[in-house]
Structure formats: C-alpha cells, structure tokens
N, C-alpha and C positions, 0 to 999 in steps of 0.2 A: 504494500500500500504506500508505502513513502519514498517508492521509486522516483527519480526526476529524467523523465522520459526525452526521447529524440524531439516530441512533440511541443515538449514544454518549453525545448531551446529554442524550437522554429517561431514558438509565439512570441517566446521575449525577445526574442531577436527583431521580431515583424515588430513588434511596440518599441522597440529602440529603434530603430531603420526611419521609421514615421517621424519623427521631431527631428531626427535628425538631418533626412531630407528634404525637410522644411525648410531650415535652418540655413541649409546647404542654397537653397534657390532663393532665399532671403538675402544671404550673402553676395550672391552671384548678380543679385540684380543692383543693390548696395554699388556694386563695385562697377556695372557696367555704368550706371548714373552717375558716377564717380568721374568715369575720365572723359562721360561727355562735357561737362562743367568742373573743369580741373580750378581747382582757386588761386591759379598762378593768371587766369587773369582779370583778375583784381587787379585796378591799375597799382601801381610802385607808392610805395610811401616815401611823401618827402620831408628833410629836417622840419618844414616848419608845421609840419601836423601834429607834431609831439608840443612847439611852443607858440602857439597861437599871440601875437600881438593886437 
C-alpha cells in the first residue's frame, strides 16, 4: 500500500512541468519585449540634469 508508483512520478512530474512552463513562456516573452525597447535609447544624460540652475 505505501508503494510510490511509476504513476505517481508521471503526475508530479506533469504538476511540476505546468508552472514551470509557464514561467518559461513568461520569461520568453519578458525578454522578447525587452530588446524590442532596449532602454539605451533613452536619450544620454547631461551634467546639467543632475544640477539644474
């Protein structure tokens, strides 16, 4: 009765798999969005943005 069957890996395994490729396609789209709006450009900061007169 307190076997832990071939069955039982396939399931945990299928309930681990699931968030984690989610996770995975969350990442991936993170990242694609990412280098369409790289934040290099942002125009250049100049000395006088730090000391405003």
């Amino acid at each position: 009765m307190g076997s832990f069957s071939v069955w039982h890996i396939l399931i945990l395994l299928i309930l681990l798999l699931i968030p984690v490729g989610i996770a995975l396609v969350v990442w991936f789209i993170v990242r694609i969005s990412n280098k369409r709006s790289p934040v290099s450009q942002l125009p250049p900061r100049t000395p006088t943005d730090d000391n405003p007169q």
